[in-house]
C-alpha positions, 0 to 999 in steps of 0.5 A: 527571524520572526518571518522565519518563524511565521513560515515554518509554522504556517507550513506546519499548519499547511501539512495539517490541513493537507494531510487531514486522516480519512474520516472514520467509517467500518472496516468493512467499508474501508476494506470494500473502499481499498479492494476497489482501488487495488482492482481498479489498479490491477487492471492498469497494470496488467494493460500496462504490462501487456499480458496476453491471454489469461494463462500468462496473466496467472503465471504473472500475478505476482508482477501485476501486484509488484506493479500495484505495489510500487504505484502505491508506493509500497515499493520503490522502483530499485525494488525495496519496501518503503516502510516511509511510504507504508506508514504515510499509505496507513494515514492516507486510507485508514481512519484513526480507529483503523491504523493501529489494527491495520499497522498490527495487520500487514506491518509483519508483511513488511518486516520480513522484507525490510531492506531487501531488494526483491524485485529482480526475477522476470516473472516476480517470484521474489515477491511471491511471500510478500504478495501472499501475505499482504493478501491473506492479511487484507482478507482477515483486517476486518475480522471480527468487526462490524 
């Protein structure tokens, strides 16, 4: 009994450590920090979804962000948010003195699509509002921060 004990501790203790928050740094550079990655994961995306020129690359942004979304992990294969995975995302890429702010400003993103599966349109449509309301809100985390 005691060894078991000792195991859940120590893998309690192990979970700490490994999931320690980002350090803490400006939103701005956080913000910059974010926007490279979700860039960098565009571009993987739209190799991996083979779009041809850019007219097709427009009409199907909203793809490209499905597909970046579900690399995160925001959105799960059978196409439903995952608010489990929104939370874990927060801690992993927002400083403590950001996640209550960052939570505040795109958890209402979430709570619109909560539970429905968006994800059946060829061209992504359904997720259009989701889309347009993570971005408008990136763009206005910082504001008003240094």
């Amino acid at each position: 009994m005691t060894s078991l004990k000792f195991s859940v501790v120590l893998i309690f203790a192990i979970s700490i450590v490994s999931t320690a928050p980002p350090p803490e740094r400006k939103c701005r550079t956080v913000w910059t920090d974010l926007n490279k990655l979700e860039l960098r994961q565009i571009g993987v995306c739209t190799k991996e979804l083979g779009w041809k020129g850019g007219r097709e690359k427009t009409q199907k942004s909203t793809c490209t962000m499905k597909c970046v979304l579900t690399k995160e992990g925001l959105i799960q294969e059978d196409g439903h948010l995952s608010i489990t995975n929104y939370n874990s995302y927060l801690l992993d890429h927002f400083p403590p003195s950001l996640v209550e702010r960052s939570n505040e400003t795109f958890f209402p993103c979430f709570e619109l699509f909560e539970g429905t599966n968006i994800g059946v349109d060829p061209d992504c449509k359904e997720y259009e509002p989701f889309t347009k309301c993570l971005t408008k809100r990136f763009a206005d985390l910082c504001k008003g921060l240094p």
